[in-house]
BAFI-3210 file (N, C-alpha, C; in Angstrom, 3 decimals, decimal comma, padded with zeros to 6 digits):
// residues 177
n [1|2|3|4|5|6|7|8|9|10|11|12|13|14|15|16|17|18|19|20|21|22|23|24|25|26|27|28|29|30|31|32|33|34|35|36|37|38|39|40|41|42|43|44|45|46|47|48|49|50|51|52|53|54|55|56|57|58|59|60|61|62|63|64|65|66|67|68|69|70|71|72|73|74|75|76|77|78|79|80|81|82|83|84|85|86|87|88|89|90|91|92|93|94|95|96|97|98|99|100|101|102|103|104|105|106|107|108|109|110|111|112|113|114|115|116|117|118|119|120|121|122|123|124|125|126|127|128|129|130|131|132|133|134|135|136|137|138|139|140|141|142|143|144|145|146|147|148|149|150|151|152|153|154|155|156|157|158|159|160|161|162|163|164|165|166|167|168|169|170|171|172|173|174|175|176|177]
n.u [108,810|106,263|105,656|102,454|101,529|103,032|101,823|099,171|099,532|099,603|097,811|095,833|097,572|096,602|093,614|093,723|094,453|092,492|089,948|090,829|091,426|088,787|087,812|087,132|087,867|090,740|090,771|089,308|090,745|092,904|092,102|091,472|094,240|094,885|093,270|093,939|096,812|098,151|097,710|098,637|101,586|102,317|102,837|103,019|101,738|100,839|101,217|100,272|100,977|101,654|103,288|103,651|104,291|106,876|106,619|105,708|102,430|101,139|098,370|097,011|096,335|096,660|097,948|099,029|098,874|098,288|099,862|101,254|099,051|097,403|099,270|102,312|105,609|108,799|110,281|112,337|113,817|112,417|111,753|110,444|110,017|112,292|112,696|110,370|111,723|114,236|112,913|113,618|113,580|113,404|115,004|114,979|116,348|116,866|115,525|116,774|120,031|120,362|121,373|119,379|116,997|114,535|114,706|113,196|111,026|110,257|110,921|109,115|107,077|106,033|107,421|110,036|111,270|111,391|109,781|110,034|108,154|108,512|105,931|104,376|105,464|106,782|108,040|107,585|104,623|103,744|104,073|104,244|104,453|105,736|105,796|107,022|107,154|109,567|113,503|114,633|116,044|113,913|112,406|112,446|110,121|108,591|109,482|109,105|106,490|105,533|106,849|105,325|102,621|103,047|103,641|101,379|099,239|100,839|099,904|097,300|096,337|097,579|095,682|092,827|092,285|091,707|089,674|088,020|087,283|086,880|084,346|082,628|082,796|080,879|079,496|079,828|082,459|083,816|084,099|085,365|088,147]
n.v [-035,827|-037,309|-036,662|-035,868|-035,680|-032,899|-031,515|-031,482|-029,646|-027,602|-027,261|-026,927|-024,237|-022,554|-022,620|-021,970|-018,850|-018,248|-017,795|-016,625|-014,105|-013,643|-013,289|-010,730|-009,637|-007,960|-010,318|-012,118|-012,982|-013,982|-015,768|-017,627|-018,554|-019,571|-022,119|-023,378|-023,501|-025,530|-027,864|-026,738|-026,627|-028,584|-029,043|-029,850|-027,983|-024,569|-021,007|-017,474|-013,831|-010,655|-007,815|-005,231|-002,462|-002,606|-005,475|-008,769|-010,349|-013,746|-013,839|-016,338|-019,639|-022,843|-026,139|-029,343|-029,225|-026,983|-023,855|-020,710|-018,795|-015,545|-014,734|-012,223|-011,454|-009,884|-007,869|-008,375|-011,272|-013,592|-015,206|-015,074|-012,284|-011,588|-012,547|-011,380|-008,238|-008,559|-009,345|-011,230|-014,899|-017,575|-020,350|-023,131|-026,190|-027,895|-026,845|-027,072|-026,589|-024,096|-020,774|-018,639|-019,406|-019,126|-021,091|-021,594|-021,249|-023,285|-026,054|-027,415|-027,426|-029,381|-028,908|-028,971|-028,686|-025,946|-023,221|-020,042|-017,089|-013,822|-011,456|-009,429|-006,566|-003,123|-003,708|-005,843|-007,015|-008,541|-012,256|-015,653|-018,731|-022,236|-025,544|-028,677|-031,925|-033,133|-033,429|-032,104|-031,347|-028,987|-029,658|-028,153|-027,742|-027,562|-025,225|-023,442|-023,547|-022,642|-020,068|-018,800|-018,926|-016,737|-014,235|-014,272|-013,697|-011,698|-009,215|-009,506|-008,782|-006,149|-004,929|-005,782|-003,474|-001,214|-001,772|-002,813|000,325|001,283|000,197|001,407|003,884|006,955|006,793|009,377|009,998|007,368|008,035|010,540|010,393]
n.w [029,702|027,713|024,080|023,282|025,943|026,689|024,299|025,334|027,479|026,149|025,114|026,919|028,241|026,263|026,508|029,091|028,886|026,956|028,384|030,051|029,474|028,656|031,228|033,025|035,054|037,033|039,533|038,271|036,367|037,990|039,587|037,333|036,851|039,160|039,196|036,694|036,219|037,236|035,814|033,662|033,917|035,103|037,899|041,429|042,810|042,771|042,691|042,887|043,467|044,633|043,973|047,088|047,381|049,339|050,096|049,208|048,438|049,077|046,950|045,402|045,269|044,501|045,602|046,627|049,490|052,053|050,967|051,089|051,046|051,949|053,475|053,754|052,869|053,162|049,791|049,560|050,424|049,665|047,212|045,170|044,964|044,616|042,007|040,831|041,897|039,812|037,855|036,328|035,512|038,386|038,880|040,964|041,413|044,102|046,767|048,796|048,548|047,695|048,259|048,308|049,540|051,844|053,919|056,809|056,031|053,476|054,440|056,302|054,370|051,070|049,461|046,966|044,818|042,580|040,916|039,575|038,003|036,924|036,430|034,067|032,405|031,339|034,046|036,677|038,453|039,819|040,423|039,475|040,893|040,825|042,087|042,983|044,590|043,992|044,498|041,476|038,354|036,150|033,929|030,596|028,501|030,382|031,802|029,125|029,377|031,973|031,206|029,445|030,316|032,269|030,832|029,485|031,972|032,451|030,491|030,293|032,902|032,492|030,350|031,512|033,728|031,957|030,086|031,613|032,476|029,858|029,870|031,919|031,903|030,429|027,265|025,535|026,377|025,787|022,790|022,716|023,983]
ca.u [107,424|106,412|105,291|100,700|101,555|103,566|100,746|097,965|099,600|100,368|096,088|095,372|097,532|096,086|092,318|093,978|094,317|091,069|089,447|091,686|091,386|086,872|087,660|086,543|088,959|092,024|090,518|088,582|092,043|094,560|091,328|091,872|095,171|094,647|092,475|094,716|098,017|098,975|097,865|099,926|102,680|102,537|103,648|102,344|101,126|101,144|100,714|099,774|102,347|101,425|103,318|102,548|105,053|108,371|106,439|104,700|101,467|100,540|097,404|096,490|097,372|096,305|098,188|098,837|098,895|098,339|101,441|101,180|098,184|097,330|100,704|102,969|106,838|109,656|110,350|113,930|114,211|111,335|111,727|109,331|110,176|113,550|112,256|110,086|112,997|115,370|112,596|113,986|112,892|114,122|114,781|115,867|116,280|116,773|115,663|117,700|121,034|120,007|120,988|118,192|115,284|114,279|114,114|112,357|109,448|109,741|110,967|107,619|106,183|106,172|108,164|111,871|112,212|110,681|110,143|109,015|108,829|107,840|104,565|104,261|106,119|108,560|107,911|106,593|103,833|103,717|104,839|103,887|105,164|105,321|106,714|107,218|107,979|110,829|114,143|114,702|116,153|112,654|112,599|112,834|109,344|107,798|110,160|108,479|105,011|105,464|107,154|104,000|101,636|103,533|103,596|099,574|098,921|101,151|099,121|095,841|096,889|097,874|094,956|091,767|091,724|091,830|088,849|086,947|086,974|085,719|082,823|082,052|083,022|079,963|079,582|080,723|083,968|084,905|084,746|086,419|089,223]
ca.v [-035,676|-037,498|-035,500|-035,962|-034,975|-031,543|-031,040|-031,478|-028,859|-026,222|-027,090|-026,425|-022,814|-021,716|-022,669|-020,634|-017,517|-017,587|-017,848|-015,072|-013,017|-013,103|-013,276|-009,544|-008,607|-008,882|-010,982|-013,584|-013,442|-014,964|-017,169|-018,701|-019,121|-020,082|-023,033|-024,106|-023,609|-026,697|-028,786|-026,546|-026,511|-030,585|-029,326|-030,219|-026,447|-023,370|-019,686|-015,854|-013,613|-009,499|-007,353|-004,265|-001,450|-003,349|-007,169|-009,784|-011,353|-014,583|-013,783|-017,480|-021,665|-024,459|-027,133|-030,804|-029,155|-025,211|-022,980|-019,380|-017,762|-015,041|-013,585|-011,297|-011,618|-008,979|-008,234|-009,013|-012,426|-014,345|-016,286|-014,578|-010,982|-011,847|-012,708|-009,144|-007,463|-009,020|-009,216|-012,957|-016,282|-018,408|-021,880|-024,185|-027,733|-027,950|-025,795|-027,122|-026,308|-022,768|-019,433|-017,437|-020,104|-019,275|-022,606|-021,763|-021,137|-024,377|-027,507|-028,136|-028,021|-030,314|-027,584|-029,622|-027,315|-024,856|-022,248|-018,902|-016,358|-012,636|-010,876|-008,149|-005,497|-003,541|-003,312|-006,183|-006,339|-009,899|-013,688|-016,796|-019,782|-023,680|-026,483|-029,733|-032,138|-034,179|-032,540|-032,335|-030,629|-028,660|-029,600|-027,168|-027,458|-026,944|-023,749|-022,442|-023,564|-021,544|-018,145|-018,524|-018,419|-015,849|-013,100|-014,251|-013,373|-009,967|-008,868|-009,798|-007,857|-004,762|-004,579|-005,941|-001,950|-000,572|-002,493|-002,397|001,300|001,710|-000,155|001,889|005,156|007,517|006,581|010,444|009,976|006,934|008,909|011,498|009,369]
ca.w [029,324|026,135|023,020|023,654|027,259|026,162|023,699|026,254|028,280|025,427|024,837|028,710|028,228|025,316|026,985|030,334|027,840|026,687|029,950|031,441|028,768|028,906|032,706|033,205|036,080|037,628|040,100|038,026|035,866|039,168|039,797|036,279|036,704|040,117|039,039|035,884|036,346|037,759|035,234|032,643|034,780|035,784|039,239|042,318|043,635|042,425|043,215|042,716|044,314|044,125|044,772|047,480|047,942|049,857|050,509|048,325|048,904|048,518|047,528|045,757|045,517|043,887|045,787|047,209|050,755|052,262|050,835|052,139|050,505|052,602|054,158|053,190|053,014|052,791|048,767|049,196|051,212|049,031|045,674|044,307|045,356|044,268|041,041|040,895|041,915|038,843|036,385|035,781|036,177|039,223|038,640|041,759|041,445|045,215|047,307|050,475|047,972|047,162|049,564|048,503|050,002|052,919|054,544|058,077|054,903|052,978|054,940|056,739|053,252|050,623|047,876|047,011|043,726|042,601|039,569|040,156|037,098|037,304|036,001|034,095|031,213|032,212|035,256|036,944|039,524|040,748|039,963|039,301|041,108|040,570|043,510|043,193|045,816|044,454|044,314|040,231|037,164|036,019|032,015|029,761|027,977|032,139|031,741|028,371|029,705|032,931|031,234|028,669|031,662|033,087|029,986|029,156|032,631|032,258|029,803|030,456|034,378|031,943|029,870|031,781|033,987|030,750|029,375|032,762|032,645|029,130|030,077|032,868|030,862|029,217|025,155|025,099|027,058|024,503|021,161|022,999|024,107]
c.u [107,301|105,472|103,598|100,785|102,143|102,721|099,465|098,124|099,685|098,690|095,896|096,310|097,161|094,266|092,436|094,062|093,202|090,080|089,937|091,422|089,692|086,491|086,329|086,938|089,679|091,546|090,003|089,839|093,140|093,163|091,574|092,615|095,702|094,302|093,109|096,048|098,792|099,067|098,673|101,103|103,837|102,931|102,804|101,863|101,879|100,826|100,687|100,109|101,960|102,374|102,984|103,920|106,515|107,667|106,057|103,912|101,193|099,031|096,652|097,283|096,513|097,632|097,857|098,413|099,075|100,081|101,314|099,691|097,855|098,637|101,522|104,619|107,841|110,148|111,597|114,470|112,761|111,758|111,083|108,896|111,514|113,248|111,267|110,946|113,938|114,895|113,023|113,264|113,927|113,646|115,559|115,511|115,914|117,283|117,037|119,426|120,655|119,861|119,836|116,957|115,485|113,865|113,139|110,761|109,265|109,962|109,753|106,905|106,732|107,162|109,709|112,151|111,172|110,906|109,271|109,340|107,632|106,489|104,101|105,140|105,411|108,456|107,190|105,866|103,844|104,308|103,642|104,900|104,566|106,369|106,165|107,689|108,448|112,105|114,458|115,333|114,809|113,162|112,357|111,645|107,955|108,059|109,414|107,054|104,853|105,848|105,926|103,238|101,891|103,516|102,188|099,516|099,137|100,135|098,175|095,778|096,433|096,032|093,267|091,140|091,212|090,301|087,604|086,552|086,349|084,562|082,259|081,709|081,378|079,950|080,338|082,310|084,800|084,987|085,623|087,711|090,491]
c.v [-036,058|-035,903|-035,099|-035,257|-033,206|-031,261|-031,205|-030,161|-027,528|-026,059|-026,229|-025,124|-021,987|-021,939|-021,552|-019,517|-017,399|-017,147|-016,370|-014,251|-012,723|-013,085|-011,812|-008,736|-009,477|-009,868|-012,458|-013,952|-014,486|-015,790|-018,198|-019,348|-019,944|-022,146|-023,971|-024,584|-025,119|-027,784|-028,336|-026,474|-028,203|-029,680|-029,696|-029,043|-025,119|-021,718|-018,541|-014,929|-011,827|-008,656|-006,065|-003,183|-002,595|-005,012|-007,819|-010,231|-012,037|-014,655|-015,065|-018,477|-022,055|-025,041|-028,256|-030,410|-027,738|-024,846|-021,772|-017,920|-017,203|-014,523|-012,927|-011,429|-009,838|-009,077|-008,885|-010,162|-013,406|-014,650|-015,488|-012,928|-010,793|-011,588|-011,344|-008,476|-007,299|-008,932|-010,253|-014,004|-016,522|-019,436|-022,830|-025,577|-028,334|-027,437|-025,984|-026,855|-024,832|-021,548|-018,989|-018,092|-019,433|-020,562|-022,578|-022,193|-022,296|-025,804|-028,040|-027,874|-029,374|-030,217|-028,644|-029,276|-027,017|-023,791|-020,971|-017,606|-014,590|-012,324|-009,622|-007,212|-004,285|-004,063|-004,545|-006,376|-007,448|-011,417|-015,035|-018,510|-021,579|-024,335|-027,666|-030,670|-032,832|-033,164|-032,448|-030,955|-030,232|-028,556|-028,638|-026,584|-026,758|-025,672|-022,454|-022,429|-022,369|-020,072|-018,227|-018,377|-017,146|-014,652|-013,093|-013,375|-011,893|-009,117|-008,473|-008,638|-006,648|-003,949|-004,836|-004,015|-001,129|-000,438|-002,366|-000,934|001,854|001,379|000,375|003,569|005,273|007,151|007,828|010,585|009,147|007,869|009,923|011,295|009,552]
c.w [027,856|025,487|023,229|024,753|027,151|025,248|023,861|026,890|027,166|024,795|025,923|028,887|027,681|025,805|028,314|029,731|027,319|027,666|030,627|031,007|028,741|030,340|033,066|033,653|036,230|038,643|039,391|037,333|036,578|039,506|038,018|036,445|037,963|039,636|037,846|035,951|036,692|036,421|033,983|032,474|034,714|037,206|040,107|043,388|042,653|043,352|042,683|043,399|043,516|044,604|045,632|048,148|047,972|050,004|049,440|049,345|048,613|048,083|046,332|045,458|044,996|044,517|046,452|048,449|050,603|051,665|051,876|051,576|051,601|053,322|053,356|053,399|053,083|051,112|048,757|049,612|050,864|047,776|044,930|044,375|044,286|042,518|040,206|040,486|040,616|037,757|035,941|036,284|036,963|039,190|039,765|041,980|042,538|046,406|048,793|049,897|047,518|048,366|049,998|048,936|051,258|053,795|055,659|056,930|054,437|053,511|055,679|055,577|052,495|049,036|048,610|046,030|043,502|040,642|039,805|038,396|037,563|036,493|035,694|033,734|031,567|033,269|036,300|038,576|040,340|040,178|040,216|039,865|040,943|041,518|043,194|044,591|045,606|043,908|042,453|039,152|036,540|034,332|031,389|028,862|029,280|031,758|030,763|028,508|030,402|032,499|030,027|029,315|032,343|031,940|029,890|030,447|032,730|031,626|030,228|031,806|033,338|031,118|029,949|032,830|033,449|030,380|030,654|032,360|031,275|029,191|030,740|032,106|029,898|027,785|025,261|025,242|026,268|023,660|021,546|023,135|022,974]
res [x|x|x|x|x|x|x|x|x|x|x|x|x|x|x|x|x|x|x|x|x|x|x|x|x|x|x|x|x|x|x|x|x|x|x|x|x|x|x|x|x|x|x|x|x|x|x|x|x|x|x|x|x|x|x|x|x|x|x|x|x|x|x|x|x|x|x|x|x|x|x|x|x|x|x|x|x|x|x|x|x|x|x|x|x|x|x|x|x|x|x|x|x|x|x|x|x|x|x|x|x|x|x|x|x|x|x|x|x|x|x|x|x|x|x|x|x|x|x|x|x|x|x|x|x|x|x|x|x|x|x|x|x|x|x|x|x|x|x|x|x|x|x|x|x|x|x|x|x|x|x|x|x|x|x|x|x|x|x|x|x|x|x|x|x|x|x|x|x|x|x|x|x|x|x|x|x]
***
C-alpha cells in the first residue's frame, strides 16, 4: 500500500471515530462501523461479532457477498470467539492452512484470509473482523488500521450507556451523581 493510500485510510478512521463517537448508541455505533470499515480496512468484507453468554453473533457485514450476519456460533469453535476468548488479535493468511477455521463455514465463501481482533477493555464483549479473498500475508499498516478500529469501537461500546443514561437521568440525579 503506497504512502496517500495509508493516509487516506488513517483519514477514513479518524472520520469513523467521529461518527461513532456523535453516533448516540451502541447500535448507530456497529452501523458506523458497519458502513466504514471496509474502506479502512481495504478488505473485501467485514463484520460485527457480539458476544452472548457461550456463542457469538454475527450481528453485522459490509461485504462483496452474504457472510453470516444473523447466526450465532459456539464461542469456542469461531475466529472470532476465539479471539474474545484470548483477548488477542487473529491473523490468518490462509484460512484453508489454519486448524482453528472452521472450513464447513468459509469455503463456500469468498474469505481466503482473514483478521479478526477483539472489542472491548478488559474484558471484551465482541470483535471485529476483516476477509479478503486472496490468500495473503495481511500488511502490517491493515493490522494497525484494524486494532485502531477495534479499541475506538471498545470505547465508544463502553462509554455511549453511560452517556445515554445521563441524558435520560433527572437534572437532580446528575449533580447528585
Amino acid at each position: 500500500m503506497g504512502q496517500i493510500a495509508y493516509l487516506q485510510r488513517w483519514n477514513a478512521l479518524h472520520e469513523t471515530i467521529a461518527r461513532m463517537q456523535g453516533a448516540g448508541s451502541v447500535e448507530g455505533a456497529i452501523e458506523v462501523v458497519r458502513e466504514t470499515a471496509r474502506h479502512v480496512t481495504g478488505a473485501e468484507g467485514v463484520t460485527v461479532i457480539r458476544r452472548i453468554g457461550d456463542e457469538v453473533a454475527y450481528i453485522a457485514e459490509d461485504a462483496i457477498s452474504p457472510l453470516w450476519t444473523g447466526q450465532q456460533f459456539p464461542i469456542e469453535r469461531c475466529i472470532s470467539g476465539l479471539a474474545i476468548l484470548h483477548n488477542r488479535p487473529i491473523v490468518i493468511p490462509d484460512i484453508e492452512h489454519d486448524a482453528r477455521v472452521p472450513l464447513n463455514l468459509y469455503l463456500s465463501t469468498f474469505v481466503r484470509s482473514m483478521a479478526m481482533f477483539p472489542v472491548g477493555t478488559p474484558i471484551p464483549s465482541a470483535a471485529i473482523g476483516a476477509y479478503w479473498r486472496s490468500r495473503h500475508d495481511i500488511d502490517g499498516r491493515s493490522i494497525m488500521l484494524l486494532s485502531a478500529l477495534a479499541r475506538a469501537l471498545g470505547t465508544v461500546l463502553d462509554i455511549l450507556p453511560a452517556t445515554a443514561r445521563a441524558r435520560t437521568e433527572p437534572p437532580e440525579l446528575r449533580r447528585a451523581g
